[in-house]
MARKE-434166 format. One line per field, with one value per residue (C-alpha): residue number from 1; residue in one letter; x, y, z. Coordinates in Angstrom, 3 decimals. Each point is the difference from the previous one (the first is absolute). Last residue first. Layout:
REM residues N
num (NUM,...)
residu (a,...)
px (X,...)
py (Y,...)
pz (Z,...)
//
This chain:
REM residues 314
num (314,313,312,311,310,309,308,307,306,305,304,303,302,301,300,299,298,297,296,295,294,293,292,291,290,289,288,287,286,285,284,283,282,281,280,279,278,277,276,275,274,273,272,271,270,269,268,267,266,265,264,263,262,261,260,259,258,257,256,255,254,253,252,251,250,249,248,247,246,245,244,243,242,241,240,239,238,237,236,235,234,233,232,231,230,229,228,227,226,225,224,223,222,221,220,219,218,217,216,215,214,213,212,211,210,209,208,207,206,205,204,203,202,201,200,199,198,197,196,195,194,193,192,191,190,189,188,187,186,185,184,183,182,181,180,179,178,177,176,175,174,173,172,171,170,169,168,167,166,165,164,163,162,161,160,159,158,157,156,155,154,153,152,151,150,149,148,147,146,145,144,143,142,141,140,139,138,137,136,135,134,133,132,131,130,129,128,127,126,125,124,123,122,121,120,119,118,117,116,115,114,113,112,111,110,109,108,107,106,105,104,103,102,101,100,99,98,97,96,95,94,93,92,91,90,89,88,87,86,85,84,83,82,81,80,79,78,77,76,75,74,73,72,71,70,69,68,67,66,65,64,63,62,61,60,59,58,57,56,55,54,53,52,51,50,49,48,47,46,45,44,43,42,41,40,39,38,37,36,35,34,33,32,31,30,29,28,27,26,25,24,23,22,21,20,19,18,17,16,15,14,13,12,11,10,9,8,7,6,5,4,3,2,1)
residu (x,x,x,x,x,x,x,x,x,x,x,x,x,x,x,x,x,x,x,x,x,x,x,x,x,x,x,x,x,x,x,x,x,x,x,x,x,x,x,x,x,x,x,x,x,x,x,x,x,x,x,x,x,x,x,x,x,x,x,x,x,x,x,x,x,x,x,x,x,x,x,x,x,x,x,x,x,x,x,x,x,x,x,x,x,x,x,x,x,x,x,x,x,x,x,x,x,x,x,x,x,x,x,x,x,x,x,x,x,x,x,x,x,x,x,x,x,x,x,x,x,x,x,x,x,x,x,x,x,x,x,x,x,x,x,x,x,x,x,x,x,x,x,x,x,x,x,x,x,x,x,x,x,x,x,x,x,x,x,x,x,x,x,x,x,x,x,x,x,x,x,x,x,x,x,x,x,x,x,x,x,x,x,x,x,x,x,x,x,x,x,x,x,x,x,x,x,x,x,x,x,x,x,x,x,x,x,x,x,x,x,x,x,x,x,x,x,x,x,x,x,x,x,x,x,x,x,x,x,x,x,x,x,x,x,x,x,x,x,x,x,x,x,x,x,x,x,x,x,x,x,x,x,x,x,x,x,x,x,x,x,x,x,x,x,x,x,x,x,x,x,x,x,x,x,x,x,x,x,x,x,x,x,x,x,x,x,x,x,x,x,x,x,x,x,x,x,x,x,x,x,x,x,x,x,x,x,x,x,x,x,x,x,x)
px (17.179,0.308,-4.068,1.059,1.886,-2.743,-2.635,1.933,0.918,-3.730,-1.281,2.668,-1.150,-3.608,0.155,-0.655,-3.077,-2.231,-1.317,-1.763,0.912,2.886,1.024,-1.537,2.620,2.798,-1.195,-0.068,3.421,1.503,-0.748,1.491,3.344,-0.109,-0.144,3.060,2.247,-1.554,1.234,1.753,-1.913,0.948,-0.221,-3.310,0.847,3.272,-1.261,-2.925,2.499,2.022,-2.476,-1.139,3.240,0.943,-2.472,-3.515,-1.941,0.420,-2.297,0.953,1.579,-3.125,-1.716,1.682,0.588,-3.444,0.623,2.711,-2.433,-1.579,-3.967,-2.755,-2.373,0.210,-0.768,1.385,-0.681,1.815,3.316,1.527,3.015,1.075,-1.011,-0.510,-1.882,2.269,-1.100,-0.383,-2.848,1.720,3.458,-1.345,-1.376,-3.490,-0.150,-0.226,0.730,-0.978,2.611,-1.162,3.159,1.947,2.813,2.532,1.894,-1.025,-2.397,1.375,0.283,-3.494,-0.981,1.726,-3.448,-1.183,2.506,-0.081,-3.797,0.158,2.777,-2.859,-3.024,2.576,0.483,-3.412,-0.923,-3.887,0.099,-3.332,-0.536,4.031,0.636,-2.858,1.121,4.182,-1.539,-2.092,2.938,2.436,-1.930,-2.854,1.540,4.066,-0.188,-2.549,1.440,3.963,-1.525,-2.149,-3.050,-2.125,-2.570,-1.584,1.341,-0.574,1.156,-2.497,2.008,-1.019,3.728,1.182,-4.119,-0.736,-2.712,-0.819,1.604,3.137,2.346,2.774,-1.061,0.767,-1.542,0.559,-2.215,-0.334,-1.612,-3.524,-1.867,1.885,0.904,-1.993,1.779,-1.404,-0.423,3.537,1.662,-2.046,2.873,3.242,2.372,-2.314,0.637,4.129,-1.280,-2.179,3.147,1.673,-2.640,-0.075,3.658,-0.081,-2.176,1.349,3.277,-0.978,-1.093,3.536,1.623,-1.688,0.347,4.147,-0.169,-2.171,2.141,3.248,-1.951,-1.367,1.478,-0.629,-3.027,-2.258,-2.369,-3.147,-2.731,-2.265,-3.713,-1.836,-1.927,-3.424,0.026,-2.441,-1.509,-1.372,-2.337,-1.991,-1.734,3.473,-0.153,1.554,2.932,0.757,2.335,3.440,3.278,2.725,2.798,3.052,2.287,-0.106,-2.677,-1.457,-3.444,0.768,1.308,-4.022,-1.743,1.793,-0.314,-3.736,-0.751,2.527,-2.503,-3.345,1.843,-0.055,-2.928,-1.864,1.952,-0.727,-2.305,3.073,-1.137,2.578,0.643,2.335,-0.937,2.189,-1.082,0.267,-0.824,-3.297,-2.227,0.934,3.418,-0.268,3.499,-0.338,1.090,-0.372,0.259,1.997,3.249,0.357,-2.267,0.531,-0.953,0.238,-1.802,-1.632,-3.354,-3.180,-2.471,-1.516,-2.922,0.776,-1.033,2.463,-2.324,-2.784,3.055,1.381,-3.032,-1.004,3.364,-0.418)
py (-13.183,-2.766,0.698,3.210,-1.121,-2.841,2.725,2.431,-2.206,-1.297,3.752,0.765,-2.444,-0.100,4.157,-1.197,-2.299,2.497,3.856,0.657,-2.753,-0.706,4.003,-0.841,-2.530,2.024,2.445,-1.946,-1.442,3.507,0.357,-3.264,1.412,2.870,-2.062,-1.501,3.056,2.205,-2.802,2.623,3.573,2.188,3.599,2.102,3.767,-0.473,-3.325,2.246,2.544,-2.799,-2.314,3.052,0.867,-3.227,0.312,-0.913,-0.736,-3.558,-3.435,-1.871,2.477,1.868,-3.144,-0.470,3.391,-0.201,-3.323,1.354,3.008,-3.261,0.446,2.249,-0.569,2.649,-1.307,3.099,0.822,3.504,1.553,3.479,1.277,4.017,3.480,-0.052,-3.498,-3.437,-3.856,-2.716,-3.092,-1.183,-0.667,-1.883,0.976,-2.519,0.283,3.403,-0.860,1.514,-1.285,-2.718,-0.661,-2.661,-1.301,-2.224,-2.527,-2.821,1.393,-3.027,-2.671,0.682,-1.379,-2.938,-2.199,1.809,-0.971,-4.121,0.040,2.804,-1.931,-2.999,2.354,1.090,-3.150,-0.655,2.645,-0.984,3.285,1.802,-0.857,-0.604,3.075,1.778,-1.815,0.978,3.531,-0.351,-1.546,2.615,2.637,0.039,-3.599,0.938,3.600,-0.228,-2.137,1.752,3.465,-1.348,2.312,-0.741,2.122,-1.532,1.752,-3.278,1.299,0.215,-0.717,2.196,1.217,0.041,0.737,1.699,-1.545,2.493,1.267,-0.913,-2.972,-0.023,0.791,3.000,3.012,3.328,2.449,1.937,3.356,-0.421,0.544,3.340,0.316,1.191,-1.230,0.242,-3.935,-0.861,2.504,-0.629,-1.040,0.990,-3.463,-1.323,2.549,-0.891,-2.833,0.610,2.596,-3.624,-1.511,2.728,0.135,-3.908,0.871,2.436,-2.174,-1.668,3.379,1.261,-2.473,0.838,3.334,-0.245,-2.773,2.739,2.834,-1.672,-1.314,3.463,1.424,-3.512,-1.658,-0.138,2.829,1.555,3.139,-1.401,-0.649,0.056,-3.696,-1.208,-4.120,-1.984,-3.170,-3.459,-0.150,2.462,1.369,0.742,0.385,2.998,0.491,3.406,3.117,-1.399,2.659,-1.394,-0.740,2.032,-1.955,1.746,1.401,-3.567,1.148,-0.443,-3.841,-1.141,2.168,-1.674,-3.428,0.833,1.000,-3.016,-2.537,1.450,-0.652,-3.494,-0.554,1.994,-2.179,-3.117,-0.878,0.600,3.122,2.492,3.430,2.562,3.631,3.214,3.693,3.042,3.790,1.096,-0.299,-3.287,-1.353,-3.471,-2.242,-3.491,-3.524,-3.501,-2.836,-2.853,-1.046,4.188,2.423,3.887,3.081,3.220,0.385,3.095,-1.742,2.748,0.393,3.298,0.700,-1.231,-1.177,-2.602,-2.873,0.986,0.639,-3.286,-1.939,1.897,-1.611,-3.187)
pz (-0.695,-2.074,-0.843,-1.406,-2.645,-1.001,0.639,-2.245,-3.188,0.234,-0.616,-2.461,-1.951,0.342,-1.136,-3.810,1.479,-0.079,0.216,3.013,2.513,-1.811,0.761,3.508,0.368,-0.573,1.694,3.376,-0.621,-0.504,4.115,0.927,-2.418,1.807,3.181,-0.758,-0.569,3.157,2.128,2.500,-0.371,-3.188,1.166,0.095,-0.241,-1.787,-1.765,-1.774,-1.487,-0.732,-1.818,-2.341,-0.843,-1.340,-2.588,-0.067,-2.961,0.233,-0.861,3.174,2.766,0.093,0.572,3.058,1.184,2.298,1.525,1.884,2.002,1.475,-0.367,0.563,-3.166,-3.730,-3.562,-1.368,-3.750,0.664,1.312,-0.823,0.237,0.124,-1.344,-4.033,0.699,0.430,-0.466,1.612,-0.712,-3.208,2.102,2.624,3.565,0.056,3.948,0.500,3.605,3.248,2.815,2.428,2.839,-0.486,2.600,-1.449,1.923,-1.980,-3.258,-2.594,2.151,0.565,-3.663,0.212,0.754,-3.360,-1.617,-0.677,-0.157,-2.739,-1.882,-0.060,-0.873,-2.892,-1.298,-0.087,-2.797,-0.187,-2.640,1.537,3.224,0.914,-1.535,2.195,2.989,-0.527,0.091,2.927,1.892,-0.658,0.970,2.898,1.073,0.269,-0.642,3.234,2.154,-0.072,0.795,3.047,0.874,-2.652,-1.463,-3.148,-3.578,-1.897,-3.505,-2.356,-3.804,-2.358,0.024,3.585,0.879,3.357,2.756,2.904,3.076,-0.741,1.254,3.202,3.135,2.504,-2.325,1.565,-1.108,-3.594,-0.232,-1.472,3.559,0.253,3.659,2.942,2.944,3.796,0.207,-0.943,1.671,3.458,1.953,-1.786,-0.278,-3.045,-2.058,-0.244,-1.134,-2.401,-1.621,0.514,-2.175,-2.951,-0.518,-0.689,-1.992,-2.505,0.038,-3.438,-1.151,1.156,-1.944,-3.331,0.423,0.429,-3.030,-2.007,0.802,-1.261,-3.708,-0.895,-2.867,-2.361,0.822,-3.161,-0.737,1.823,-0.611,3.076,-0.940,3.258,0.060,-1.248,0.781,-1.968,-0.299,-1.508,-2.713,-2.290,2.684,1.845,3.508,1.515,1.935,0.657,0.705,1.103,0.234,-1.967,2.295,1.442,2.514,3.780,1.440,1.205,-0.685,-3.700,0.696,1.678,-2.770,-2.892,2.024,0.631,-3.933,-1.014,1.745,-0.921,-3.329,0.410,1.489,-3.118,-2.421,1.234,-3.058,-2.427,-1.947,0.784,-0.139,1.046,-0.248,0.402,0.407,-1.205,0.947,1.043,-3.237,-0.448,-2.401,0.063,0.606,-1.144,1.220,-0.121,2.955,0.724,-2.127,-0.565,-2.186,-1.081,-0.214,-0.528,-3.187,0.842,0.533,0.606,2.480,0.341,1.810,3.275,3.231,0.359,1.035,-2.883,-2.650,1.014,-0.431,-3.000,-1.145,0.648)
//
């Protein structure tokens, strides 16, 4: 692997500097090269190359928002050992402690990033001829109308089915919920949950009435192990990024912690707490719940059952 990287890299000098580190998924290590440093993840599942084709275009797809800091993307390579690499921009980074306020004000304006974009589209459309006389940066972001990503990204090592939809409600219910409750089905024959499924999924809209959603960008994995803070503000990583409901975003953050009470009203000030906010957090934590069976067993059934019977009274 690592004539690989020096090939890719175009460098001399490729040295470990004991950076590192591993999490549930991948493994870790910061080289030093002979232009600075940078960070590799590994992994030798099989879909390891999809997977972080995936984080490369949701890194790429939150830096061109301008507004939360991410680890600038290099290359995926495949492994000839096995599996896959991603060769980030090392970033010097601690726990979040200093930066907690600007990350929930960064956090919500990501989320309203495109939003922005589609009236600025608007606003285009009413000069003749604006559209077809502009010259813009084919990597700047455009307006996305529909809900999903551009290509498949991995919650874990999980593919998530990132299909455009243009109902909000549809897709969490099928593209999300229902793949998940599939897989456990597939590989645990749980019945009990296919029967708490049937119950909720017909509630489902009850959930969204009188709520208008527009796509925002999300990071879409935002828990406590994928934040953290450089000498000059936050930084996010590990996303698994789609256009979704802003909500479903502080769902797993809200799980495992690592964000204080700061956080929530820095982001609450620009985006307030919409009617029903309550019960669909606990639709969003459902999802996560089951992907954590999904990926790491039966210890998460509980919860998981607790939630769709809940839920299902709804």
């Amino acid at each position: 692997m690592e004539e690989l990287l020096k090939e890719a890299l175009g460098t001399v000098t490729l040295k470990k500097t004991g950076k590192g580190g591993g999490g549930c998924i991948n493994e870790g290590e910061a080289y030093l090269i002979d232009s600075g440093t940078v960070f590799v993840k590994y992994n030798k599942k099989s879909q390891a190359r999809a997977m972080f084709d995936g984080e490369m275009d949701s890194l790429k797809a939150i830096a061109a928002t301008n507004t939360i800091h991410v680890p600038k993307p290099l290359y995926v390579l495949d492994n000839p050992e096995g599996g896959a690499v991603l060769v980030l921009e090392y970033l010097d980074m601690k726990g979040l402690t200093r930066y907690s306020r600007q990350l929930g004000e960064e956090l919500a304006k990501m989320h309203l990033h495109n939003a922005e974009l589609g009236k600025k589209q608007k606003e285009k459309e009413n000069f003749v001829g604006e559209a077809e006389n502009s010259n813009e940066d084919e990597e700047q972001p455009v307006y996305m109308s529909q809900f999903g990503f551009h290509t498949t990204t991995c919650c874990g090592y999980l593919p998530q089915d990132n299909t455009f939809c243009d109902d909000w409600p549809t897709f969490y219910a099928r593209q999300r919920l229902e793949h998940q409750i599939n897989l456990i089905e597939k590989d645990y024959g749980d019945k009990e949950v296919r029967e708490l499924w049937s119950r909720l999924q017909n509630k489902i809209p009850n959930f969204f009435k009188d709520l208008t959603i527009e796509p925002s960008l999300l990071h879409g994995d935002l828990w406590g192990g994928n934040v953290a803070e450089s000498a000059t503000g936050p930084v996010v990583f590990d996303p698994a990024s789609f256009y979704g409901h802003h909500e479903f975003e502080l769902a797993i953050a809200g799980m495992f912690g690592g964000f204080n009470s700061t956080f929530y009203q820095a982001y609450h000030n620009i985006i307030p707490k919409a009617p029903g906010f309550e019960a669909r957090h606990k639709l969003y934590q459902l999802y996560h719940c089951l992907n954590h069976w999904n990926h790491f067993g039966t210890g998460y059934r509980g919860n998981s059952i607790s939630l769709l019977k809940s839920l299902s009274k709804h």
